[in-house]
C-alpha positions as a LaTeX table, in Angstrom:
\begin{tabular}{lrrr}
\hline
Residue & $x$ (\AA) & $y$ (\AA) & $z$ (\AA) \\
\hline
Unk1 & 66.15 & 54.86 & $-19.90$ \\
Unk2 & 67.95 & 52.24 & $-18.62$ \\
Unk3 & 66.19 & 53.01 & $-14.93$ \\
Unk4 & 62.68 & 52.90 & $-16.68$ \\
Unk5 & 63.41 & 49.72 & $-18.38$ \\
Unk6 & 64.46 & 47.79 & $-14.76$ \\
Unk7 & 61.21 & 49.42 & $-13.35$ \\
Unk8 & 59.13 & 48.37 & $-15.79$ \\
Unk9 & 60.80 & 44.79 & $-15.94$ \\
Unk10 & 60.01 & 44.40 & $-12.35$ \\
Unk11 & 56.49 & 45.76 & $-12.38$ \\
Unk12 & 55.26 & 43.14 & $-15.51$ \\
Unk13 & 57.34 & 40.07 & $-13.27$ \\
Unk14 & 55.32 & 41.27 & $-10.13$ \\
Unk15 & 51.85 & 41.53 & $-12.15$ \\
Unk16 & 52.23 & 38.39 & $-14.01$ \\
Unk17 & 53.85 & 36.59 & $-11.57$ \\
Unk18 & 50.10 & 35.89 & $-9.75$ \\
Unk19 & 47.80 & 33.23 & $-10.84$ \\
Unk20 & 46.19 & 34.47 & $-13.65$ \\
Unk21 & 42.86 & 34.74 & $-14.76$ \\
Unk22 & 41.56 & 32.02 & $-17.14$ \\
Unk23 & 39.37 & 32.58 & $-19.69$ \\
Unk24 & 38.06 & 30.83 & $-22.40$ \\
Unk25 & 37.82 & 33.63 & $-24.74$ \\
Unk26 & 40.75 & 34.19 & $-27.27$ \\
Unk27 & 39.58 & 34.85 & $-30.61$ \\
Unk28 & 42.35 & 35.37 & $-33.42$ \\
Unk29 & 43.22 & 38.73 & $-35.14$ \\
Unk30 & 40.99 & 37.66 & $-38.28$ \\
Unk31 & 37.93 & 36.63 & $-36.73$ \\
Unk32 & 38.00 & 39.96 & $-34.54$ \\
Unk33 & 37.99 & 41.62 & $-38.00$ \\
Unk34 & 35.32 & 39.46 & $-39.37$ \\
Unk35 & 33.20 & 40.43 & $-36.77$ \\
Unk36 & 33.88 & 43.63 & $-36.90$ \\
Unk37 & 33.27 & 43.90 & $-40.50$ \\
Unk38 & 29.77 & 42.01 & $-39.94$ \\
Unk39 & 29.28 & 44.70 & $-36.75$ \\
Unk40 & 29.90 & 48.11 & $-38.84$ \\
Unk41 & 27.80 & 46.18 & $-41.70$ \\
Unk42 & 24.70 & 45.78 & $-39.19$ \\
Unk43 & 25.03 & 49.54 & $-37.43$ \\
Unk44 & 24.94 & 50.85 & $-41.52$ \\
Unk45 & 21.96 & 49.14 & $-42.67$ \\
Unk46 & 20.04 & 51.04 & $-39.31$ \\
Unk47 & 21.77 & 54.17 & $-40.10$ \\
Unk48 & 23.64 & 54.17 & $-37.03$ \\
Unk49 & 27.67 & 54.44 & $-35.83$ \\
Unk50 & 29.01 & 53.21 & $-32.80$ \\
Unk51 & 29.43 & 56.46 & $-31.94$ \\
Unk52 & 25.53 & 56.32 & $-32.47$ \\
Unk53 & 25.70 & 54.80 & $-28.75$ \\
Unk54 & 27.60 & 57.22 & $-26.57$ \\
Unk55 & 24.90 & 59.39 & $-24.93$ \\
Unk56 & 23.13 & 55.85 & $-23.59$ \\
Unk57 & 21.98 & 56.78 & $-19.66$ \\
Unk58 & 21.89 & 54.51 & $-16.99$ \\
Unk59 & 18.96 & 55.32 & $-16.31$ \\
Unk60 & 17.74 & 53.77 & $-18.69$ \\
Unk61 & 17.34 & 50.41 & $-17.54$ \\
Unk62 & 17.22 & 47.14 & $-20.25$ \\
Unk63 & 16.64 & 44.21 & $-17.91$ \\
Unk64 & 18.28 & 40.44 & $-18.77$ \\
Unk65 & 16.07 & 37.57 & $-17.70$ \\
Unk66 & 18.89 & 34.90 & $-16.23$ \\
Unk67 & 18.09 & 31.06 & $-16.40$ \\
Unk68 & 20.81 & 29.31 & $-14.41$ \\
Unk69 & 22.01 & 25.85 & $-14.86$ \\
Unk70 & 23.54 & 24.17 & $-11.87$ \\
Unk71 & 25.71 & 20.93 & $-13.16$ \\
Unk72 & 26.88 & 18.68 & $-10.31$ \\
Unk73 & 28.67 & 15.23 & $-9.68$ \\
Unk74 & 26.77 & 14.68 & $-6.73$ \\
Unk75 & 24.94 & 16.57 & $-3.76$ \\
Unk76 & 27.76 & 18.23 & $-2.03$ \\
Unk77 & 29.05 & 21.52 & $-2.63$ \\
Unk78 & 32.54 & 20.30 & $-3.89$ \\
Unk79 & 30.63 & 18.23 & $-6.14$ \\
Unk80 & 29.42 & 21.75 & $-7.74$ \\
Unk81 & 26.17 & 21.68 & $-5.94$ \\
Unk82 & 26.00 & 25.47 & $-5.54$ \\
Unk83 & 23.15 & 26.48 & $-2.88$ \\
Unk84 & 20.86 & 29.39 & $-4.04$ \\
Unk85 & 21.87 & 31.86 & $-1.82$ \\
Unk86 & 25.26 & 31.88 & $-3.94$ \\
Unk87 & 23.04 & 31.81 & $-7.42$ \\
Unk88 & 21.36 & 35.28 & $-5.49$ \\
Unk89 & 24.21 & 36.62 & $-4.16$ \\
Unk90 & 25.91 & 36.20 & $-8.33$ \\
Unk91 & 22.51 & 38.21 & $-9.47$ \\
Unk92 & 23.19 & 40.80 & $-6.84$ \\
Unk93 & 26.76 & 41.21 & $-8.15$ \\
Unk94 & 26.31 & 41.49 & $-12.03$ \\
Unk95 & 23.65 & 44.63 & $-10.92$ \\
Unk96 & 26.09 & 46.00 & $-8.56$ \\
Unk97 & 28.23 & 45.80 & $-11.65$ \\
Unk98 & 26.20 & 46.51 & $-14.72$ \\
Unk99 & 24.08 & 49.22 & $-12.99$ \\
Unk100 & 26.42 & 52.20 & $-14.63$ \\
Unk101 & 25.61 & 50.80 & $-17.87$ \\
Unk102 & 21.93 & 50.95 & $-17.55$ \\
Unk103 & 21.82 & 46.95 & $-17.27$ \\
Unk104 & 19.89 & 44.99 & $-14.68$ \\
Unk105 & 19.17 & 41.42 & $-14.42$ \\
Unk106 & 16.79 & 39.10 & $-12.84$ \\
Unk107 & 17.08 & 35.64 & $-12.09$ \\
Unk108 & 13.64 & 34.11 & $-14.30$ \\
Unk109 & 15.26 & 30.09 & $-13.47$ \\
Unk110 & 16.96 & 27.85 & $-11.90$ \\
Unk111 & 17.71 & 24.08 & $-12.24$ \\
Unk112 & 19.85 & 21.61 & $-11.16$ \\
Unk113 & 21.73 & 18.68 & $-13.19$ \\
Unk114 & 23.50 & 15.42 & $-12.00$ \\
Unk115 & 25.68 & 14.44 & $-14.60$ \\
Unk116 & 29.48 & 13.43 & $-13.84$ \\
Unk117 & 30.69 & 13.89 & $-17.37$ \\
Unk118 & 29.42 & 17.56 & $-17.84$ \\
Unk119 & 30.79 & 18.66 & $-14.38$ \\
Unk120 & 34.48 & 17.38 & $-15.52$ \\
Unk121 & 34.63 & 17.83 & $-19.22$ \\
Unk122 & 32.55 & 20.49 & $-20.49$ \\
Unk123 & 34.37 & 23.25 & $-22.22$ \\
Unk124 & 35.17 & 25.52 & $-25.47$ \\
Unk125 & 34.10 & 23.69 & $-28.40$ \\
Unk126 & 33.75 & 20.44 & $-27.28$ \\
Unk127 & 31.17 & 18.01 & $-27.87$ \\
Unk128 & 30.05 & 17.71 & $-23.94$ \\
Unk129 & 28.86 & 21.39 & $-23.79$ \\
Unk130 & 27.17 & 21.17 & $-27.10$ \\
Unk131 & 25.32 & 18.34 & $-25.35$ \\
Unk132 & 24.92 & 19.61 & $-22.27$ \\
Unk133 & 23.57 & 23.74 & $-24.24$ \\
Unk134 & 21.35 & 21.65 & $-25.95$ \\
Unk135 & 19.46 & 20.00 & $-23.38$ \\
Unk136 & 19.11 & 23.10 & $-20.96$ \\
Unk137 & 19.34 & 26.24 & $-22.83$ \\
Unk138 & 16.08 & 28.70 & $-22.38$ \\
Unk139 & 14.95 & 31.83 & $-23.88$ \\
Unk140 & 16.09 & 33.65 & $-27.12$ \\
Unk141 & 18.80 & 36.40 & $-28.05$ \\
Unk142 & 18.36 & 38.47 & $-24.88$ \\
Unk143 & 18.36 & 35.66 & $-22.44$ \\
Unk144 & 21.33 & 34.67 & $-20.43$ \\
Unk145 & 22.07 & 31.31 & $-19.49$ \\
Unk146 & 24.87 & 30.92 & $-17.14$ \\
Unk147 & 26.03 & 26.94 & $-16.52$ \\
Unk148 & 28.39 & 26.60 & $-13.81$ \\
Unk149 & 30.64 & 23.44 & $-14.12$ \\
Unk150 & 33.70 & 21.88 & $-12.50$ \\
Unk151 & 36.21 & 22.27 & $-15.57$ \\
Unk152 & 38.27 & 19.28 & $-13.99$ \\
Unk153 & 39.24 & 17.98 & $-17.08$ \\
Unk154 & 39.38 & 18.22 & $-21.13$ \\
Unk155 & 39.35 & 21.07 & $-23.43$ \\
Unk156 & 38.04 & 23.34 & $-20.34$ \\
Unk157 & 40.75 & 22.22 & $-17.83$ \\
Unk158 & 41.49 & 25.16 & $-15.67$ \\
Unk159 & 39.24 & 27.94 & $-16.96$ \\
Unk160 & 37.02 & 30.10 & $-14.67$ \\
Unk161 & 35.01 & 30.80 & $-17.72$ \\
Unk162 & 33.99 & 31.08 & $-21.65$ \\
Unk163 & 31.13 & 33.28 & $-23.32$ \\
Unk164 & 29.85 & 33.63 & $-26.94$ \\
Unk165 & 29.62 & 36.53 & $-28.66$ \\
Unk166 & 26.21 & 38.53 & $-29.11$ \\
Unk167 & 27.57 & 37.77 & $-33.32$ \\
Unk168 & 27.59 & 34.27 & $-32.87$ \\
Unk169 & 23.82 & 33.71 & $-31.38$ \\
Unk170 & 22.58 & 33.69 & $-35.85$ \\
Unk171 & 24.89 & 30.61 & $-37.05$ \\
Unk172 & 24.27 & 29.19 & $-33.81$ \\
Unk173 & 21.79 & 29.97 & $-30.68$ \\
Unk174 & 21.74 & 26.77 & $-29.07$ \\
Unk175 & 25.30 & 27.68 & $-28.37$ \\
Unk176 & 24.52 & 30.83 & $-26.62$ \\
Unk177 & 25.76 & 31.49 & $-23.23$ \\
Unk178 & 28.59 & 31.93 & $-20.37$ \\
Unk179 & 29.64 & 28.69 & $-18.85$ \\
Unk180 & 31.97 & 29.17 & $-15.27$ \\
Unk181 & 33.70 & 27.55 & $-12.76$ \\
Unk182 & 31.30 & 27.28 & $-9.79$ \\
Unk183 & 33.64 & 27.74 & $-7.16$ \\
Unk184 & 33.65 & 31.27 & $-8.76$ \\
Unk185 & 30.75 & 32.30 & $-7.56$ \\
Unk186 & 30.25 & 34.66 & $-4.20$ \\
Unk187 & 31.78 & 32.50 & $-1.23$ \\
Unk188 & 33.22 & 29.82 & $-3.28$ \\
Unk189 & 36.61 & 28.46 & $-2.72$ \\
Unk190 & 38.16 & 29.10 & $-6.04$ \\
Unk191 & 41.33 & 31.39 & $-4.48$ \\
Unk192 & 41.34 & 35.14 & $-5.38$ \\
Unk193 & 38.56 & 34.84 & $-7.72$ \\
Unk194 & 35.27 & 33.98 & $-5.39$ \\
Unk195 & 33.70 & 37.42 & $-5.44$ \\
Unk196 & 31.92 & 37.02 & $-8.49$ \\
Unk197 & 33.09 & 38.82 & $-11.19$ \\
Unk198 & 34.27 & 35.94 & $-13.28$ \\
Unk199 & 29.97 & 35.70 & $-14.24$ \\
Unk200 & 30.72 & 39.92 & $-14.63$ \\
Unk201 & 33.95 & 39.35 & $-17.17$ \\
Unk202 & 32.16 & 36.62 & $-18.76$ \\
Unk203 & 28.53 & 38.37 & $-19.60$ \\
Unk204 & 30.83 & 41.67 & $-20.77$ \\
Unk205 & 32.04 & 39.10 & $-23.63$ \\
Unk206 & 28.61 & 38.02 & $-23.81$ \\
Unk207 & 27.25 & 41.69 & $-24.98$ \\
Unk208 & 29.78 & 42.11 & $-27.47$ \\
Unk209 & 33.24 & 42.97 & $-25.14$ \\
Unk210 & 36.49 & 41.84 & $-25.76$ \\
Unk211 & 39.58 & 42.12 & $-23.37$ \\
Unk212 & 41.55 & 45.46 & $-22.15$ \\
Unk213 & 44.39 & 43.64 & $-23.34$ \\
Unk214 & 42.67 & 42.52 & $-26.67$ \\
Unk215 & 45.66 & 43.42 & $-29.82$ \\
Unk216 & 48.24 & 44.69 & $-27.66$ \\
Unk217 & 49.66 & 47.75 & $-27.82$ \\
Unk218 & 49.03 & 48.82 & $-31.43$ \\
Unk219 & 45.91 & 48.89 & $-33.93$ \\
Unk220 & 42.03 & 49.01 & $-32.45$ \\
Unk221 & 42.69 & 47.02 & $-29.55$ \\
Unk222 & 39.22 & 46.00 & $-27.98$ \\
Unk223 & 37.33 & 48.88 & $-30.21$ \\
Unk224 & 36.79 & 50.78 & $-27.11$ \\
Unk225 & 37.95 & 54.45 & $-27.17$ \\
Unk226 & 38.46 & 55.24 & $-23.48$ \\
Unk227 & 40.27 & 51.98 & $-22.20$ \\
Unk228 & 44.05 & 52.60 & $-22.15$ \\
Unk229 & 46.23 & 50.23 & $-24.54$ \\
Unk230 & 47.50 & 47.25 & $-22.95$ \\
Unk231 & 50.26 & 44.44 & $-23.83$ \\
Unk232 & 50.01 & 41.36 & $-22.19$ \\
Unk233 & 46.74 & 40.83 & $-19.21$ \\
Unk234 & 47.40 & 41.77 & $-15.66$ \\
Unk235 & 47.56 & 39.33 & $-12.84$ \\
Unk236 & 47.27 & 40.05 & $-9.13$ \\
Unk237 & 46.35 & 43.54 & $-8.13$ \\
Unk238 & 49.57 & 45.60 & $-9.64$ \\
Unk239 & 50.06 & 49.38 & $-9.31$ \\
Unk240 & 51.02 & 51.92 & $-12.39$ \\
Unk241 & 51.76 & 49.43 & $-14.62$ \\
Unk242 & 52.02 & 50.53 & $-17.93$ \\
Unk243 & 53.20 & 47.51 & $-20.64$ \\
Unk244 & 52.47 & 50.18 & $-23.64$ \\
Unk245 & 54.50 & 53.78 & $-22.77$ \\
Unk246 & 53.93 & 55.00 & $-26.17$ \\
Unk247 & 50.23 & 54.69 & $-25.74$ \\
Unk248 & 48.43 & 57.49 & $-22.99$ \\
Unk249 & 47.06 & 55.84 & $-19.74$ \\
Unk250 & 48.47 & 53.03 & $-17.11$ \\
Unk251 & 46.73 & 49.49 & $-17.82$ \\
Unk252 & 43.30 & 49.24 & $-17.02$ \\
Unk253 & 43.68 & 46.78 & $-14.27$ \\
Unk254 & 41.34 & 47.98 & $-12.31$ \\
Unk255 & 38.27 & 46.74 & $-15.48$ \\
Unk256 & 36.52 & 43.79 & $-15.19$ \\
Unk257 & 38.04 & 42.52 & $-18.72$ \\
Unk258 & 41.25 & 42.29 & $-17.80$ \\
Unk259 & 42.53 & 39.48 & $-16.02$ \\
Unk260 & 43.08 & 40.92 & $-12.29$ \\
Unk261 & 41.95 & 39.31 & $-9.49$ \\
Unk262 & 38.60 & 39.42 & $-8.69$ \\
Unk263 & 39.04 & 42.19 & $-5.72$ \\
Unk264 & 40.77 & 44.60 & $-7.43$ \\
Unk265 & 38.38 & 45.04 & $-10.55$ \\
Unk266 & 35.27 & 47.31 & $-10.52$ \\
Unk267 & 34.98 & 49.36 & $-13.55$ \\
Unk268 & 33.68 & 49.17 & $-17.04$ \\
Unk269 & 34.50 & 52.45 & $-18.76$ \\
Unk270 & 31.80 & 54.82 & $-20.63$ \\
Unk271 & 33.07 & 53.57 & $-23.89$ \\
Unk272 & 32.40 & 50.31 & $-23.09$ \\
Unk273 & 29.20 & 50.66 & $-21.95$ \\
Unk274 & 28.46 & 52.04 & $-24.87$ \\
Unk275 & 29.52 & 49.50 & $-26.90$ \\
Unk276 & 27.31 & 47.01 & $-25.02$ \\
Unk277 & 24.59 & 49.17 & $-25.69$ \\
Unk278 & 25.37 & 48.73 & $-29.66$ \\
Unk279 & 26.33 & 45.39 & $-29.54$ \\
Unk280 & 22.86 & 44.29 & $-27.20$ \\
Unk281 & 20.68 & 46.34 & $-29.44$ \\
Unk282 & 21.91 & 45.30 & $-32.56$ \\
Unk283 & 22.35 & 41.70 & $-32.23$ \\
Unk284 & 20.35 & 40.47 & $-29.43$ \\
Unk285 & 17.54 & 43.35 & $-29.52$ \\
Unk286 & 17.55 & 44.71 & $-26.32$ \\
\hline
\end{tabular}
């Protein structure tokens, strides 16, 4: 026991001892359940389960029309001025990504926005990506918008990224959307998260995911069946770790919702493609 305990001790300090992922997302016990609640309400009222979703094929393509909004201090790069070929290369990444869930996505627009303020202090709940939402946002349920910001300062300080939820898009679909860092991106300079898959972790929240890590190691979790139980997120890249012994399965460090860096995730499980498949269909009708 007391050789376990040292071994896992020095396997959590090793994992979590990296520079974590940040995201935006962290919604409380009770509003998980509220959704929830308002999800298994939806899936009765069509007759359905979320088990409903769980023969979905991949080759069934549903295809997400992508408007992206490019906010900037200036011209230059480090300014945020991202050049397409990243904005391409992002596309290419989330269908690389998506494609075992039977999701594809096309880039339907592009623009580009000078404003200072935005590029600093845009971030969760705060009046400067309200603004900014309601200015640019395209498109209805099924449309992605993706707005790639600095998050230099304010409520967003730090973050590589925030997402709604496909539940929230009723009360409030000017809201709608993923906002990231855009040093993120393919080739960007944000260290050990510039392959992309901060825009993949962020547009799994957006069609209905939550994290691996998502309730710890006891209760429903993230509502996903087939992802292993998980304490605290990963960092880094880590190897058998396994913060919840009692529960079957090391940490899924490997999936793109959990907090690993970006080149040592590529995996959304079956269950949680099926969820998507529920979530998209019943809330944003895809």
């Amino acid at each position: 026991m007391l050789s376990f305990t040292i071994t896992f001790l020095l396997g959590a300090i090793s994992a979590f001892a990296a520079v974590p992922r940040g995201c935006g997302n962290n919604p409380t016990a009770g509003q998980i359940a509220e959704a929830e609640a308002q999800y298994a309400h939806q899936l009765d009222a069509q007759g359905l389960t979320p088990q409903s979703f769980g023969n979905f094929t991949a080759s069934a393509t549903k295809n997400i029309r992508v408007y992206f909004h490019v906010i900037r201090a200036g011209e230059s790069l480090s300014e945020g001025n991202v050049p397409k070929s990243q904005i391409t290369k992002q596309i290419s990444v989330m269908n690389k990504a998506y494609a075992c869930c039977g999701l594809s996505f096309t880039l339907a627009g592009t623009d580009r926005t000078t404003n200072a303020t935005w590029f600093d202090l845009v971030g969760p709940k705060s009046g400067y990506q309200t603004d900014m939402k309601t200015a640019l946002r395209k498109g209805g349920a099924g449309t992605l918008n993706i707005y790639s910001v600095g998050f230099t300062r304010g409520t967003g300080k730090g973050l590589l990224g925030y997402a709604t939820y496909p539940w929230n898009y009723t009360s409030n679909p000017t809201d709608d959307g993923v906002v990231l860092l855009y040093s993120s991106l393919p080739g960007g300079t944000r260290p050990d998260f510039n392959l992309g898959h901060t825009a993949v972790h962020e547009t799994g929240h957006w069609s209905g995911l939550y994290h691996t890590f998502e309730g710890g190691c006891d209760g429903p979790g993230d509502y996903v069946s087939d992802t292993p139980a998980e304490a605290l997120p990963a960092s880094g890249c880590p190897t058998n770790l396994d913060t919840c012994p009692d529960s079957p399965g090391y940490d899924p460090v490997h999936n793109y919702m959990d907090y690993s860096y970006d080149a040592c995730v590529n995996e959304f499980t079956k269950g949680q493609c099926a969820r998507m498949a529920g979530q998209l269909r019943t809330y944003r009708k895809l």
